[in-house]
N, C-alpha and C positions, 0 to 999 in steps of 0.2 A: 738315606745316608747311614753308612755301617758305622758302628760305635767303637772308637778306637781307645782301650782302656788302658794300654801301655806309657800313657805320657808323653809329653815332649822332651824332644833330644835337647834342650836348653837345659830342661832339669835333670837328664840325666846324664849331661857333662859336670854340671854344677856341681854333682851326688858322686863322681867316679873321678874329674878333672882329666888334664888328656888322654887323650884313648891312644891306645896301643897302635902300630900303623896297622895290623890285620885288622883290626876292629873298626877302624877308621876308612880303609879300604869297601867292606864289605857293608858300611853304612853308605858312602861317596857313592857305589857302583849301582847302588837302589836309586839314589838318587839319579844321578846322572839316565841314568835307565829311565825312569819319571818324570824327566824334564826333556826328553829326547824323545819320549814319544808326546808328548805335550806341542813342542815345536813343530813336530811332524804335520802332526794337526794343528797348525798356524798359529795356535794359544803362547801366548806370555802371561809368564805368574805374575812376574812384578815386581813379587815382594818374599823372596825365599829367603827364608831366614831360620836362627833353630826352633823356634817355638812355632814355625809351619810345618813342622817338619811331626809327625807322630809315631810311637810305638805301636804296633799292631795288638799286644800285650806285653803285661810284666815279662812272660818268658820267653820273648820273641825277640828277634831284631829286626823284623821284617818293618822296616819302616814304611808310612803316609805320607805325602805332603799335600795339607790343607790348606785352607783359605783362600780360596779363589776370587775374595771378593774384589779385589782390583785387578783380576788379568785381564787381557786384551787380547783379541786377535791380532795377527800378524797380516797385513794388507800388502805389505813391499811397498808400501808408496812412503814417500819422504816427510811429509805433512804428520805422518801419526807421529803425535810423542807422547812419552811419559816424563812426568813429574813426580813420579808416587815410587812410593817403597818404605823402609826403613834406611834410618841414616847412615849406621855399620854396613852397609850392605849394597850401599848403593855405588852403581858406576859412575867412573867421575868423569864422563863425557852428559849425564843425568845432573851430577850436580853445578855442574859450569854452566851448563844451556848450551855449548858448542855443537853437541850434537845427541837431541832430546828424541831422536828418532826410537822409538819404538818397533825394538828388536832382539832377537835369542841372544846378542848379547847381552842384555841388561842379564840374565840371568845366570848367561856363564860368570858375569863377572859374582853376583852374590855365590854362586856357586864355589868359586876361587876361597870367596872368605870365611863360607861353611868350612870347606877341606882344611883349612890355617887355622879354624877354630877347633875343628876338634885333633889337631895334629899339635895343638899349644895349648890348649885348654885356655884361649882366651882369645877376639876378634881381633885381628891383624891394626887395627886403628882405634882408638884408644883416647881419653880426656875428656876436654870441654866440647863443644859442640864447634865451637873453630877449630880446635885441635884436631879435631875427626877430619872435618873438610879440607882441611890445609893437607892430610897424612893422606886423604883418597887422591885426590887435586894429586900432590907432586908424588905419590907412591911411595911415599917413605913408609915403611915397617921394616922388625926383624926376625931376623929367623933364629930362632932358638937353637945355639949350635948340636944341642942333644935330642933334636928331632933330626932326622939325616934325611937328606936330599935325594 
């Protein structure tokens, strides 16, 4: 395992607050890029979120994403599900039980709330732990009118 000494992108939105769209862009397309070939090869992370997410160094943007300890292959069968992730992050077809199937969506959707987080400098869903659920549940967030669309 290489030694990634640049930090988590959790702490270094914390340390900067929202990032610029080009910066924001060019962190998204690493990702998206590493989650796409992940899928490729049938793997689901599970649980992407920003402290999975690593700087390759201080002077680097080339970002990691770590922690594989709860992905899953991808089977196409209906039977697999997941229940795992973090709670910012999770789809809310994962957190109803409607539909726990274990698939590349569970990731596009954390993926959706990575790009919101660092487009706002703060996770699209927000509060107490019912407040979160009720805010994925019916999709309420806002859009900060001085991030542009």
């Amino acid at each position: 395992m290489e030694y990634l000494e640049g930090g988590e992108l959790g702490e270094y939105l914390k340390e900067r607050g929202q990032l610029t769209e080009s910066e924001a862009l060019g962190i998204f397309k690493q990702l998206v890029d590493a989650v796409h070939f992940c899928h490729m090869n049938k793997i689901i992370h599970r649980d992407l979120k920003l402290e999975n997410i690593l700087f390759e160094s201080k002077d680097s943007n080339v970002i990691k994403v770590v922690d594989f300890g709860i992905a899953g292959l991808y089977s196409g069968y209906k039977f697999d599900v997941s229940d795992a992730g973090s709670l910012k992050y999770m789809a809310p077809e994962v957190i109803t039980g409607k539909n726990r199937a274990a698939n590349p969506a569970i990731d596009v959707w954390s993926m959706g709330c990575i790009l919101y987080t660092l487009l706002h400098g703060e996770t699209p869903f927000n509060g107490s732990k019912r407040e979160i659920i009720d805010g994925i549940v019916k999709g309420e967030y806002r859009i900060d009118p001085k991030v542009r669309s």
